[in-house]
PDBQT receptor file of N, H, CA, C and O in Angstrom, charges set to zero:
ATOM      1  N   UNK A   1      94.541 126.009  59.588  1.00  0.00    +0.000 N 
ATOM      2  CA  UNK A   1      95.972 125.862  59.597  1.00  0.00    +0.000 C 
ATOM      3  C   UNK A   1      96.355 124.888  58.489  1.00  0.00    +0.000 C 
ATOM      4  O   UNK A   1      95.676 123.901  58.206  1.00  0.00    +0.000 OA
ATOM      5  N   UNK A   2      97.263 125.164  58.004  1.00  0.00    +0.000 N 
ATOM      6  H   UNK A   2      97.814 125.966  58.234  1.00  0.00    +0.000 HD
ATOM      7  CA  UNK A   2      97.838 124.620  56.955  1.00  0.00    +0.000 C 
ATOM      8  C   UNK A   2      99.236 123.992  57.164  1.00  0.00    +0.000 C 
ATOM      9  O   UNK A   2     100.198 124.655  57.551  1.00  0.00    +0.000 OA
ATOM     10  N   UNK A   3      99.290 122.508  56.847  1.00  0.00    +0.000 N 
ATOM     11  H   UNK A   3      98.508 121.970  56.532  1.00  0.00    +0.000 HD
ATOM     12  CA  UNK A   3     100.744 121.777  56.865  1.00  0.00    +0.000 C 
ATOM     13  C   UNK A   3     101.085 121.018  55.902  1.00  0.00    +0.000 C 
ATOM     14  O   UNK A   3     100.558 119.940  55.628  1.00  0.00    +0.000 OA
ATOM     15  N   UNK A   4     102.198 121.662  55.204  1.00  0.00    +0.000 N 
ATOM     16  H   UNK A   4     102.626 122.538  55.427  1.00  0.00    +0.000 HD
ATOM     17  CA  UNK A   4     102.556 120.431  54.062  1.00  0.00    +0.000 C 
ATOM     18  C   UNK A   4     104.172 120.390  54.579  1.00  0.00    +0.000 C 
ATOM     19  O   UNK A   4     104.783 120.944  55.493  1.00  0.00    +0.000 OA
ATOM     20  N   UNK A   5     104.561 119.369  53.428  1.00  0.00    +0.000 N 
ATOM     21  H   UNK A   5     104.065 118.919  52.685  1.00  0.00    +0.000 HD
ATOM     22  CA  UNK A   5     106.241 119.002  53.268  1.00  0.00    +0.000 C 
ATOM     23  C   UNK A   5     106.640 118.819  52.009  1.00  0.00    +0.000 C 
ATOM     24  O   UNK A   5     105.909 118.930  51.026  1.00  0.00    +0.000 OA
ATOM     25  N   UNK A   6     107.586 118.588  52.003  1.00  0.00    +0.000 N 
ATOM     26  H   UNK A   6     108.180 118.498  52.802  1.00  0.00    +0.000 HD
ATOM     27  CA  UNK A   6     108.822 118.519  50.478  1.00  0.00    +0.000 C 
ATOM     28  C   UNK A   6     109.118 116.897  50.927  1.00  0.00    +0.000 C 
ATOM     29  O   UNK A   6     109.526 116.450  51.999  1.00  0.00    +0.000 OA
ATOM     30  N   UNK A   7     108.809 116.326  49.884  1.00  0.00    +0.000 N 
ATOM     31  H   UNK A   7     108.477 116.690  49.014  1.00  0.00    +0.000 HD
ATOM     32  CA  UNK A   7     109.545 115.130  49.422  1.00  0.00    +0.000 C 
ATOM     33  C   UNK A   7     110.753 115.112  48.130  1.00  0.00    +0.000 C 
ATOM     34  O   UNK A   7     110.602 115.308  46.924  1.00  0.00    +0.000 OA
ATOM     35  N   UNK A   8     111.828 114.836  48.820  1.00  0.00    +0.000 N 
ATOM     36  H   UNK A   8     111.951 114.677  49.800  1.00  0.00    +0.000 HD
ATOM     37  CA  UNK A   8     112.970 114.836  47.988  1.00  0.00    +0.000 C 
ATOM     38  C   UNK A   8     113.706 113.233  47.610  1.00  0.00    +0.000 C 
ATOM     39  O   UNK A   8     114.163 112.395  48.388  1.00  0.00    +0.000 OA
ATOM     40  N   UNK A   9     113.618 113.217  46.315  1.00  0.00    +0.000 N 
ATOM     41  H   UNK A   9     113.247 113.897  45.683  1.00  0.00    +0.000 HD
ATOM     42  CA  UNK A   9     114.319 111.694  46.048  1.00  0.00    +0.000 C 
ATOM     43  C   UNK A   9     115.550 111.988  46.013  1.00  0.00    +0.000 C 
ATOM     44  O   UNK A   9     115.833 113.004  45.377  1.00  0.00    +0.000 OA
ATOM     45  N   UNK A  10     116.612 111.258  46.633  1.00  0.00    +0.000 N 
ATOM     46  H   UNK A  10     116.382 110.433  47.149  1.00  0.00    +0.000 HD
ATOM     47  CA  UNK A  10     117.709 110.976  46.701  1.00  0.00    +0.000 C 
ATOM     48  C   UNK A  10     118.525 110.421  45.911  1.00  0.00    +0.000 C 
ATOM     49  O   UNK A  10     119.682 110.812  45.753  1.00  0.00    +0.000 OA
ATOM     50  N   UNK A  11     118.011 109.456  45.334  1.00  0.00    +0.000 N 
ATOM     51  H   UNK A  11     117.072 109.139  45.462  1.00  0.00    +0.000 HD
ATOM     52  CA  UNK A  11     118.109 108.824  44.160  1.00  0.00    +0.000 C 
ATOM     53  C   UNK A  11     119.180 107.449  44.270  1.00  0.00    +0.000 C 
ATOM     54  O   UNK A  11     119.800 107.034  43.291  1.00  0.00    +0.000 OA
ATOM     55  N   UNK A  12     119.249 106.984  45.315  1.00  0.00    +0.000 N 
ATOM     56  H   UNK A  12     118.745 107.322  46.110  1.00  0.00    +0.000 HD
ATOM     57  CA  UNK A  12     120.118 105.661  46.132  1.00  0.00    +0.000 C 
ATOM     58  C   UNK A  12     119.217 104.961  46.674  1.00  0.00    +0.000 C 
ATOM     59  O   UNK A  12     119.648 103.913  47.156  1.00  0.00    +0.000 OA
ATOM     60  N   UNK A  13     117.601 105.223  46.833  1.00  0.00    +0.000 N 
ATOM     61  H   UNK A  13     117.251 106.074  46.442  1.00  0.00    +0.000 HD
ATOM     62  CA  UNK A  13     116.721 104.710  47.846  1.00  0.00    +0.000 C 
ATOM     63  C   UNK A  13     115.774 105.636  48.579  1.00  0.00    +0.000 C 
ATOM     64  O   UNK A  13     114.605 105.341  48.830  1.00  0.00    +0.000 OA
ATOM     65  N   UNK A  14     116.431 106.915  48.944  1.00  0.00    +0.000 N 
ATOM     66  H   UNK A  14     117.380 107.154  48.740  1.00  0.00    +0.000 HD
ATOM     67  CA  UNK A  14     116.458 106.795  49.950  1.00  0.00    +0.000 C 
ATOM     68  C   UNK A  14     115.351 108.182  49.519  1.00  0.00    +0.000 C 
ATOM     69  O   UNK A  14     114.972 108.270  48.351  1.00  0.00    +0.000 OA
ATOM     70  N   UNK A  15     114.887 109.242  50.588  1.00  0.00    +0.000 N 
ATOM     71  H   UNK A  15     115.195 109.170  51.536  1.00  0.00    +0.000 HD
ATOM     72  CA  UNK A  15     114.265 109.951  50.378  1.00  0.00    +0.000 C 
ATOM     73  C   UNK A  15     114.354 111.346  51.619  1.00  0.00    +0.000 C 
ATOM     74  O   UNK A  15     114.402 110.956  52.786  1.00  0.00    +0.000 OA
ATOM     75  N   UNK A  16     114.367 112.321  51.481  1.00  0.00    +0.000 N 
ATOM     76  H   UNK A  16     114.328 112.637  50.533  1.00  0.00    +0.000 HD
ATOM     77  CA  UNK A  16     114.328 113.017  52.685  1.00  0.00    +0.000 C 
ATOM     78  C   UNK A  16     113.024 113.894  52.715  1.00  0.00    +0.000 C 
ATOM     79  O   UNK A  16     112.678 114.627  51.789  1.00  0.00    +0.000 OA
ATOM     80  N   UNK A  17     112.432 113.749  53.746  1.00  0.00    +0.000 N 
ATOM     81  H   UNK A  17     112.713 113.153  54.499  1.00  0.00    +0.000 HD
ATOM     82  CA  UNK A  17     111.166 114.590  54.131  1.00  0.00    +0.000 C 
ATOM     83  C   UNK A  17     111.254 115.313  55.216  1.00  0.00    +0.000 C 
ATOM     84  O   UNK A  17     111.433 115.106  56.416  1.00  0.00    +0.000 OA
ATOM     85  N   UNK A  18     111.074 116.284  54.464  1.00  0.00    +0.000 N 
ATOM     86  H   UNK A  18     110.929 116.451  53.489  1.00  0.00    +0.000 HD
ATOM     87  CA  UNK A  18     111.401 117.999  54.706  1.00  0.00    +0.000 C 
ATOM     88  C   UNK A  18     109.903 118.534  55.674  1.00  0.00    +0.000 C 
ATOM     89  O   UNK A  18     108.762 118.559  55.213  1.00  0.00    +0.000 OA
ATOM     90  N   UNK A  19     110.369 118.988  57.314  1.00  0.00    +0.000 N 
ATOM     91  H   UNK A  19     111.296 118.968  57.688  1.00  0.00    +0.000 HD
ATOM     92  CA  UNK A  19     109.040 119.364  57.494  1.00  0.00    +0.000 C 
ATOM     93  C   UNK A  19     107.871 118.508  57.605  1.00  0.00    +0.000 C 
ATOM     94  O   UNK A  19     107.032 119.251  58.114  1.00  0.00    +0.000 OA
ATOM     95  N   UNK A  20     107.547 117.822  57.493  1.00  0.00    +0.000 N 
ATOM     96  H   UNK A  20     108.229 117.219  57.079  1.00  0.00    +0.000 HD
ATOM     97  CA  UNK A  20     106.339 116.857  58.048  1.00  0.00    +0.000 C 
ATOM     98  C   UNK A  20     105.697 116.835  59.282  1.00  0.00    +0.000 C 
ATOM     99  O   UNK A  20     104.488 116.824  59.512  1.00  0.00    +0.000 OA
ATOM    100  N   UNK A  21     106.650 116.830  60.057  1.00  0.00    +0.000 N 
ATOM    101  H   UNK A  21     107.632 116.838  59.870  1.00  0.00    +0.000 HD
ATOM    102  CA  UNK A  21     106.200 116.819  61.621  1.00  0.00    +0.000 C 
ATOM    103  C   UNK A  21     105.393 118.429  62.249  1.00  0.00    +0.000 C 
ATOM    104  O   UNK A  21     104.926 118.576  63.379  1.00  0.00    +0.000 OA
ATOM    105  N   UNK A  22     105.423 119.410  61.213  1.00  0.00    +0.000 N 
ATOM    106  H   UNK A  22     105.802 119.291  60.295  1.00  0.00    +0.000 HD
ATOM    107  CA  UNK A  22     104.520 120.500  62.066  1.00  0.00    +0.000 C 
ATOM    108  C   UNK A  22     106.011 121.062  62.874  1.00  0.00    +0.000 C 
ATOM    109  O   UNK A  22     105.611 121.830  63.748  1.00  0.00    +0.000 OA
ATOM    110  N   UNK A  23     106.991 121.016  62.911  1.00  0.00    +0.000 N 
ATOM    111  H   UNK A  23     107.316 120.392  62.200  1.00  0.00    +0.000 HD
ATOM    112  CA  UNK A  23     107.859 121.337  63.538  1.00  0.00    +0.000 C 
ATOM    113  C   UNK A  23     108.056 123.124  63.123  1.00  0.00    +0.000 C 
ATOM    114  O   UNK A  23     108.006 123.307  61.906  1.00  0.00    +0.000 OA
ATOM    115  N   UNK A  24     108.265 124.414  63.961  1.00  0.00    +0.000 N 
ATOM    116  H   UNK A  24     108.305 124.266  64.949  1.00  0.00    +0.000 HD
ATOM    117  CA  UNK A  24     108.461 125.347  63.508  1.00  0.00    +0.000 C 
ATOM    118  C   UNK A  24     110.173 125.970  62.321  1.00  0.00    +0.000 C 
ATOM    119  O   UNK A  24     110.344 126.922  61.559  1.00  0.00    +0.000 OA
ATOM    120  N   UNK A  25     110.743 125.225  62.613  1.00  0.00    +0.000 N 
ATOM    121  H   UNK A  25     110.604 124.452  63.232  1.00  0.00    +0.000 HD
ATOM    122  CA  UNK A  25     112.003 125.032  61.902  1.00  0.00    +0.000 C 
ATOM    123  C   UNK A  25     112.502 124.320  60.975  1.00  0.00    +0.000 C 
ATOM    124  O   UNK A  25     112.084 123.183  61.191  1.00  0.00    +0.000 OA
ATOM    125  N   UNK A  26     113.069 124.314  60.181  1.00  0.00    +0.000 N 
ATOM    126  H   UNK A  26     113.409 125.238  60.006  1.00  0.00    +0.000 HD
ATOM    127  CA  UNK A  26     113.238 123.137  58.718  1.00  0.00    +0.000 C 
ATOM    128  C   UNK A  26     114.108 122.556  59.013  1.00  0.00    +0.000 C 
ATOM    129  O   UNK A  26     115.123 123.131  59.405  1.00  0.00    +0.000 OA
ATOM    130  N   UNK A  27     114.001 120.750  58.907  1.00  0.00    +0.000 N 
ATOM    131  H   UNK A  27     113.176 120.283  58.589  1.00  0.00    +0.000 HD
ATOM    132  CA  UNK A  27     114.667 119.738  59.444  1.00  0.00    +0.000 C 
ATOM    133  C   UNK A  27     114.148 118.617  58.420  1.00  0.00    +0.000 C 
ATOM    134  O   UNK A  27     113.200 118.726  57.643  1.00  0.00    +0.000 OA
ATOM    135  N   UNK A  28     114.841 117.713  58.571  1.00  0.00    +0.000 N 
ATOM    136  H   UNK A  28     115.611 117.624  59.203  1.00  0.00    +0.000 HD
ATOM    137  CA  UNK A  28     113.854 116.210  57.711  1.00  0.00    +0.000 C 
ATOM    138  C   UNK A  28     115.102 115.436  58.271  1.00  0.00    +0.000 C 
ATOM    139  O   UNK A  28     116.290 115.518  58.585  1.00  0.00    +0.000 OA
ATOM    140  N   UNK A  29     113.590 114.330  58.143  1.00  0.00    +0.000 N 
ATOM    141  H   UNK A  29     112.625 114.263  57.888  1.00  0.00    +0.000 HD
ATOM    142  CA  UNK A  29     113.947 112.735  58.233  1.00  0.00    +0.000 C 
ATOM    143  C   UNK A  29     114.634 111.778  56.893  1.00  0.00    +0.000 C 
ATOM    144  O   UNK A  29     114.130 111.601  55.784  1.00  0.00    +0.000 OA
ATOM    145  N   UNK A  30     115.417 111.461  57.209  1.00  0.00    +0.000 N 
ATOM    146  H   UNK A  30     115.827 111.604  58.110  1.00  0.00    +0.000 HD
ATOM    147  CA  UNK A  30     115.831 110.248  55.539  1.00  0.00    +0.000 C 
ATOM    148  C   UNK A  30     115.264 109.415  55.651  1.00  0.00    +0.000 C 
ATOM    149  O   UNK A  30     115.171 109.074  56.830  1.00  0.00    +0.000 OA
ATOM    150  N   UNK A  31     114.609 108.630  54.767  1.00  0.00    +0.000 N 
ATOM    151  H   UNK A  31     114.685 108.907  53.809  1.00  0.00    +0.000 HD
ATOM    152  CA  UNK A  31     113.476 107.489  55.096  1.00  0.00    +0.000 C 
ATOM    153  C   UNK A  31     114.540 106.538  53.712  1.00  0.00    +0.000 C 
ATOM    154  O   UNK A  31     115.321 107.065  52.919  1.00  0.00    +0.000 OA
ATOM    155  N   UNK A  32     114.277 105.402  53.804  1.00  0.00    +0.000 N 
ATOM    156  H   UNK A  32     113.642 104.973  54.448  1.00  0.00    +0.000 HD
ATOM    157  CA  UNK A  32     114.903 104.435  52.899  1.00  0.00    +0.000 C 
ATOM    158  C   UNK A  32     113.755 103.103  53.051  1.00  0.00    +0.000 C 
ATOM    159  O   UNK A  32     113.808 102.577  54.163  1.00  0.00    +0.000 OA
ATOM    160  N   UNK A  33     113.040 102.675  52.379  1.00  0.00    +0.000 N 
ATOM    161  H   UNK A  33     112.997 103.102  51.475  1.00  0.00    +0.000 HD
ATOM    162  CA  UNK A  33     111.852 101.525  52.329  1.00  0.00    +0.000 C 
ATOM    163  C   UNK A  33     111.222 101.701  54.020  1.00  0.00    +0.000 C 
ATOM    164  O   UNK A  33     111.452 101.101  55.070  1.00  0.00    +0.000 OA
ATOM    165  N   UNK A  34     110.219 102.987  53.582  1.00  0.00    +0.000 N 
ATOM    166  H   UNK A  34     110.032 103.475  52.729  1.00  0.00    +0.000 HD
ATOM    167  CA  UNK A  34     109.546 102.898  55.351  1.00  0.00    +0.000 C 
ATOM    168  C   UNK A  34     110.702 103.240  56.131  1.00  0.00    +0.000 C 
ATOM    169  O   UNK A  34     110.497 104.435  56.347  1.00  0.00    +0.000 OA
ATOM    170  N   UNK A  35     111.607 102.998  56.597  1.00  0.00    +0.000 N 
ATOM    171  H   UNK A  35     111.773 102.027  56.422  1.00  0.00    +0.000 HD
ATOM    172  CA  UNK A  35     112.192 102.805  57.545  1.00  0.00    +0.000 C 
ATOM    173  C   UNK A  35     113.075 104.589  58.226  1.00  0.00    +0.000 C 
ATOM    174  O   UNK A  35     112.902 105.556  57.484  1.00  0.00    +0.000 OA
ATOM    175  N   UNK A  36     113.626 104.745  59.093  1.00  0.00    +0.000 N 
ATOM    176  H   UNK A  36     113.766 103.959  59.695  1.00  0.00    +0.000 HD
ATOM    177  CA  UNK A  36     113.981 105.850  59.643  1.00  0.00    +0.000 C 
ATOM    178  C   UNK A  36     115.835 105.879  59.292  1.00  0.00    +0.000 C 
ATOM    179  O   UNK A  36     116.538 105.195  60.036  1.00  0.00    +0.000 OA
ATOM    180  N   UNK A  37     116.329 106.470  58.463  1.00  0.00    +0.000 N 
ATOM    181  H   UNK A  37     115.758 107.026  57.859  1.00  0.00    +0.000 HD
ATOM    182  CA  UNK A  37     118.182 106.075  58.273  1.00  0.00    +0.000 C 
ATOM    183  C   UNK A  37     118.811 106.985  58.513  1.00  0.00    +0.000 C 
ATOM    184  O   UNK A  37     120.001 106.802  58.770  1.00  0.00    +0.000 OA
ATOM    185  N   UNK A  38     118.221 108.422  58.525  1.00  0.00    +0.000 N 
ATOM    186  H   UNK A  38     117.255 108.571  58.317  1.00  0.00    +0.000 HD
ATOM    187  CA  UNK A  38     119.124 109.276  59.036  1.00  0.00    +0.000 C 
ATOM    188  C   UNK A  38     118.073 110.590  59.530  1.00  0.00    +0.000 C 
ATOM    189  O   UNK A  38     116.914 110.354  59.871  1.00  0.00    +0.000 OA
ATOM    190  N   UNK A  39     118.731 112.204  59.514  1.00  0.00    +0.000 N 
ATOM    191  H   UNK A  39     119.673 112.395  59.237  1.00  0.00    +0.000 HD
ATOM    192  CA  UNK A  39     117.803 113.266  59.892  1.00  0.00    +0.000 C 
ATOM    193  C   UNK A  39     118.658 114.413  59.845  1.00  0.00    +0.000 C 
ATOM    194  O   UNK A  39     119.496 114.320  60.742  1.00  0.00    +0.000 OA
ATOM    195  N   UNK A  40     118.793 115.465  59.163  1.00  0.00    +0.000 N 
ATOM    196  H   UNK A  40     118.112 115.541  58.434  1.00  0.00    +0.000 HD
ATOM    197  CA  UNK A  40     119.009 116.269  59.256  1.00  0.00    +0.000 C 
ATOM    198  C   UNK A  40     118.140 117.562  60.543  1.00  0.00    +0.000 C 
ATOM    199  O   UNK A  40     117.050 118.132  60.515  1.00  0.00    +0.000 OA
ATOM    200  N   UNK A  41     119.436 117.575  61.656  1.00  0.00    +0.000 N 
ATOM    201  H   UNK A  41     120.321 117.112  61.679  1.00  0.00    +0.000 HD
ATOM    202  CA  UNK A  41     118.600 118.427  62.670  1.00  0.00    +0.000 C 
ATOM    203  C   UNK A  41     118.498 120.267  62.351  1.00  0.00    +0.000 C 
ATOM    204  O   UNK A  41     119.229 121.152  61.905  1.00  0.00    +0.000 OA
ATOM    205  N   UNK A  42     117.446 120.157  62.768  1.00  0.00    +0.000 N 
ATOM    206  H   UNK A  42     116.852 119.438  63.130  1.00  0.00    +0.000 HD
ATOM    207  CA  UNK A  42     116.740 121.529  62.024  1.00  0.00    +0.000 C 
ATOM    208  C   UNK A  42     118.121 122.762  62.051  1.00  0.00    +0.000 C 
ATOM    209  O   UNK A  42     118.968 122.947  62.925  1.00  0.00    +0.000 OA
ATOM    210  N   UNK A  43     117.923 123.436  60.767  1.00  0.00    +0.000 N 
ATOM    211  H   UNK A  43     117.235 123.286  60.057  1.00  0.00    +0.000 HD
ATOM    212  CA  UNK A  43     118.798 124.044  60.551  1.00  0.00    +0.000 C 
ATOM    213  C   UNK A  43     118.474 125.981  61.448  1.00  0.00    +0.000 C 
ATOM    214  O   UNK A  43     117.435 126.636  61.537  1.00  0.00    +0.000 OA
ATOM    215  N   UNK A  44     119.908 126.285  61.929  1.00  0.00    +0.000 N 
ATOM    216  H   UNK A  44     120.752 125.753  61.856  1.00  0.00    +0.000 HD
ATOM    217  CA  UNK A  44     119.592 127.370  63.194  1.00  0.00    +0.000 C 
ATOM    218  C   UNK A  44     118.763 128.453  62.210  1.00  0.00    +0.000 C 
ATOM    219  O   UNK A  44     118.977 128.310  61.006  1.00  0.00    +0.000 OA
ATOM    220  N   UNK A  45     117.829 129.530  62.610  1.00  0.00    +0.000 N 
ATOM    221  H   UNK A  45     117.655 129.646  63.588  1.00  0.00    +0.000 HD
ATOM    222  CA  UNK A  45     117.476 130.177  61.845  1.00  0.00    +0.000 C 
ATOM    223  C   UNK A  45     116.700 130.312  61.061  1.00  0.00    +0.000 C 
ATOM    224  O   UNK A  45     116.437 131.388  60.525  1.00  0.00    +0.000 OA
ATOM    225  N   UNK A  46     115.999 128.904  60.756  1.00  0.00    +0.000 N 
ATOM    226  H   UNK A  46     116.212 128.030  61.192  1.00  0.00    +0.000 HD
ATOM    227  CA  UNK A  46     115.306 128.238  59.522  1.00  0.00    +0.000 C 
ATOM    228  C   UNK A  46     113.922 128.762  60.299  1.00  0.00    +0.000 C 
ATOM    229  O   UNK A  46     113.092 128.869  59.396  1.00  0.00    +0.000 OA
ATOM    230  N   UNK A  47     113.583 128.966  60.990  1.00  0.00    +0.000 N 
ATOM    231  H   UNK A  47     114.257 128.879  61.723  1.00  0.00    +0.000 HD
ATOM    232  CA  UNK A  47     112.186 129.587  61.522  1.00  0.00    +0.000 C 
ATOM    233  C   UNK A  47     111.167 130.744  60.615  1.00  0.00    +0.000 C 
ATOM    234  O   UNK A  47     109.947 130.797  60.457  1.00  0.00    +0.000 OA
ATOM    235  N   UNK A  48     112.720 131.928  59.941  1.00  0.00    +0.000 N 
ATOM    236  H   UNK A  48     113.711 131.885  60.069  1.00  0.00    +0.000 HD
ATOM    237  CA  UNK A  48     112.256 133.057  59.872  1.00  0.00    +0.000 C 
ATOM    238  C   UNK A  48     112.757 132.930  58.110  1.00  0.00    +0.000 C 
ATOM    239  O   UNK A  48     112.927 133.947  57.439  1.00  0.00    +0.000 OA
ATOM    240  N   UNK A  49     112.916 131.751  57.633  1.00  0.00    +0.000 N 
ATOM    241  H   UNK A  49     112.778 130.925  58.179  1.00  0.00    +0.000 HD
ATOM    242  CA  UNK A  49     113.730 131.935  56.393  1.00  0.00    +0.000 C 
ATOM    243  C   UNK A  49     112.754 131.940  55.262  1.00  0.00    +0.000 C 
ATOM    244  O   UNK A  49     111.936 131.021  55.227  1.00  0.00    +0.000 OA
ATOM    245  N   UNK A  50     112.733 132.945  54.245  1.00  0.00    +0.000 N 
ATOM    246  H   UNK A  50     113.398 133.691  54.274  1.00  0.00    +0.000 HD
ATOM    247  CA  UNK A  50     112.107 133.040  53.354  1.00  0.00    +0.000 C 
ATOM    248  C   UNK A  50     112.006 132.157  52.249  1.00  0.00    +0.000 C 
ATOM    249  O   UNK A  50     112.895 131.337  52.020  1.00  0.00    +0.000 OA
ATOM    250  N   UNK A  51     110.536 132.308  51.231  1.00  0.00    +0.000 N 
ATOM    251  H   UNK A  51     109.814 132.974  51.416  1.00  0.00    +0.000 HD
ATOM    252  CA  UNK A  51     111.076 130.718  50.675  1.00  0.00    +0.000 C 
ATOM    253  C   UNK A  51     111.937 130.273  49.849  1.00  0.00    +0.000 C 
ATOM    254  O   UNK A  51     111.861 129.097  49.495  1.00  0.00    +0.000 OA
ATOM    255  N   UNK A  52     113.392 131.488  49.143  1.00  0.00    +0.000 N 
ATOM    256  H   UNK A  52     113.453 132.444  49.431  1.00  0.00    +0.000 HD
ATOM    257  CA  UNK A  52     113.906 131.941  48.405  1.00  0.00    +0.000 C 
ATOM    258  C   UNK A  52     115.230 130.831  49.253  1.00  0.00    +0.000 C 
ATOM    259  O   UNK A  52     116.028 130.102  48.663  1.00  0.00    +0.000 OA
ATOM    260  N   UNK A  53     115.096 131.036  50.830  1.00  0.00    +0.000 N 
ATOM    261  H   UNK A  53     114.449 131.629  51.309  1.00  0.00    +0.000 HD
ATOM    262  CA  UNK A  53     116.347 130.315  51.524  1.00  0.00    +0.000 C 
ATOM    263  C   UNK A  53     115.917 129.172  51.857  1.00  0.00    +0.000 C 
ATOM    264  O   UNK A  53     116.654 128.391  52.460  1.00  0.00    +0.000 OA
ATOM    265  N   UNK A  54     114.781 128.890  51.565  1.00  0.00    +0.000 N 
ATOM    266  H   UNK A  54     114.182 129.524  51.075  1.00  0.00    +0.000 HD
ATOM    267  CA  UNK A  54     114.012 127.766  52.319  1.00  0.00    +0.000 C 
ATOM    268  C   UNK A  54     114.911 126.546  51.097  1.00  0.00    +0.000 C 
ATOM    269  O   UNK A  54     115.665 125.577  51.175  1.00  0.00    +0.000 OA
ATOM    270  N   UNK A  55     114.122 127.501  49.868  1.00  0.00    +0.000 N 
ATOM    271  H   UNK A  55     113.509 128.289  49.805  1.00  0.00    +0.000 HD
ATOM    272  CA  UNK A  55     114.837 126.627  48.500  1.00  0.00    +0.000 C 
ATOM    273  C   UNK A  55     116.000 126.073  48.344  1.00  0.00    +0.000 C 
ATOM    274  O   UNK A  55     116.454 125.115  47.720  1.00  0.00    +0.000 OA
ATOM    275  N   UNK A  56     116.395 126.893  49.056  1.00  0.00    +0.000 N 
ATOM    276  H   UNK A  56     116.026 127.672  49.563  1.00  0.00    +0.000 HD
ATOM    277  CA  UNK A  56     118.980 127.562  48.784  1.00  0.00    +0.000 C 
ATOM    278  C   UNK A  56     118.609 126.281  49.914  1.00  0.00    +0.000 C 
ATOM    279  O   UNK A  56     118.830 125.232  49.309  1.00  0.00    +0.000 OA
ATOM    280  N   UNK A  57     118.148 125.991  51.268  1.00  0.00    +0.000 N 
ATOM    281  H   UNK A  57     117.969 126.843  51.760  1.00  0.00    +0.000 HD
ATOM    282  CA  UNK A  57     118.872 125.375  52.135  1.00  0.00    +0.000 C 
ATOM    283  C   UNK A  57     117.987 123.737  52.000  1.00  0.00    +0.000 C 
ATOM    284  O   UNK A  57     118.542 122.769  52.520  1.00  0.00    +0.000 OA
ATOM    285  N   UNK A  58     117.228 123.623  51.602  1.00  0.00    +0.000 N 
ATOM    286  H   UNK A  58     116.777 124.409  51.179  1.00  0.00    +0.000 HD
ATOM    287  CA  UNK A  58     116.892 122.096  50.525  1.00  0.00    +0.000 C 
ATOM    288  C   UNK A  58     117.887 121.471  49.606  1.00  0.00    +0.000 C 
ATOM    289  O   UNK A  58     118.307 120.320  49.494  1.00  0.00    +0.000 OA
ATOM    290  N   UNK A  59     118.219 122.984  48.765  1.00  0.00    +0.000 N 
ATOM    291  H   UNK A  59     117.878 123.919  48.856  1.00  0.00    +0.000 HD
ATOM    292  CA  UNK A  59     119.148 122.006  47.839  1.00  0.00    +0.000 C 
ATOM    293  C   UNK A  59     120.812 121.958  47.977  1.00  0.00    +0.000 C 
ATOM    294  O   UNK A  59     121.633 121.237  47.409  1.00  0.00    +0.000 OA
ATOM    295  N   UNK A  60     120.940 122.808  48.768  1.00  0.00    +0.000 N 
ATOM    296  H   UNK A  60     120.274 123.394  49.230  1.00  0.00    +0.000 HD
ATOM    297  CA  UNK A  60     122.362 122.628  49.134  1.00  0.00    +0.000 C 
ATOM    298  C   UNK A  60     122.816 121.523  50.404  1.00  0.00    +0.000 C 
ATOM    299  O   UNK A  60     123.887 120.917  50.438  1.00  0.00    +0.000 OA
ATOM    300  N   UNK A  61     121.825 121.441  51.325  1.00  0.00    +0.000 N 
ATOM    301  H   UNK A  61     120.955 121.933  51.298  1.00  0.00    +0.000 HD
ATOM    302  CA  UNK A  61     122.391 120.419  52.597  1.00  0.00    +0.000 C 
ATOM    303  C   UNK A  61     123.074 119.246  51.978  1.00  0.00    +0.000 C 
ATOM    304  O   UNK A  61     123.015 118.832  50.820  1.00  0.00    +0.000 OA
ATOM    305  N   UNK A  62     123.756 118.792  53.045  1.00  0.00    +0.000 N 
ATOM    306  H   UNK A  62     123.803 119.128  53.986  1.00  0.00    +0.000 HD
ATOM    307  CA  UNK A  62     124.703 117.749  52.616  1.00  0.00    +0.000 C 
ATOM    308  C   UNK A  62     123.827 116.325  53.657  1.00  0.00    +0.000 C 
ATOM    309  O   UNK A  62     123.831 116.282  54.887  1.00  0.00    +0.000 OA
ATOM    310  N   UNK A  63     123.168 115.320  52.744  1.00  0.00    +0.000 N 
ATOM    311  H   UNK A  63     123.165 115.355  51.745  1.00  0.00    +0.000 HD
ATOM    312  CA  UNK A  63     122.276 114.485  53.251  1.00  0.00    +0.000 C 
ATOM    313  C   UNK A  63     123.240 113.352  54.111  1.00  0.00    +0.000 C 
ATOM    314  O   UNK A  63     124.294 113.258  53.482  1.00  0.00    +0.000 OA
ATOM    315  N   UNK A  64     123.264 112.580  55.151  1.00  0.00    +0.000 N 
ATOM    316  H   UNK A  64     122.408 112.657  55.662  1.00  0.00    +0.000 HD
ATOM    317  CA  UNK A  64     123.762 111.914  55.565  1.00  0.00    +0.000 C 
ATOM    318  C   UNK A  64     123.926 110.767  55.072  1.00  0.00    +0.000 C 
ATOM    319  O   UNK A  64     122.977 110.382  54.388  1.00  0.00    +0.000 OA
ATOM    320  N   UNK A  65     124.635 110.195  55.150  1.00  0.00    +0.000 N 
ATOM    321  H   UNK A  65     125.405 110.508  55.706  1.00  0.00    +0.000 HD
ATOM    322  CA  UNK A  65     124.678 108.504  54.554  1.00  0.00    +0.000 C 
ATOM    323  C   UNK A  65     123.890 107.044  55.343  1.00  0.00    +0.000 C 
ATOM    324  O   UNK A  65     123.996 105.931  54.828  1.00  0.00    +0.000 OA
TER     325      UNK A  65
């Protein structure tokens, strides 16, 4: 079995990691120095999404503050 994630710089600090947890659905944590600051909860649908939407829904979410 195979598990990776997307690390995305934010570019304020902060970072969102995409997928890490083994979770079946695409979601991430915002991390800012170690720490836990926000989370995008897994998006509906994201189970069956190809990696074409996987891409579209990485770079379009709107990250929390």
């Amino acid at each position: 079995m195979f598990r990776f994630g997307v690390r995305i710089a934010l570019g304020d600090g902060r970072e969102a990691l995409w997928d890490v947890d083994g979770a079946a659905g695409l979601e991430a944590q915002i991390m800012q120095n170690g720490m836990l600051v926000g989370f995008v909860p897994e998006l509906p649908g994201s189970e069956s999404f190809s990696p074409e939407q996987i891409v579209e829904a990485i770079a379009t979410v709107t990250y929390p503050r």
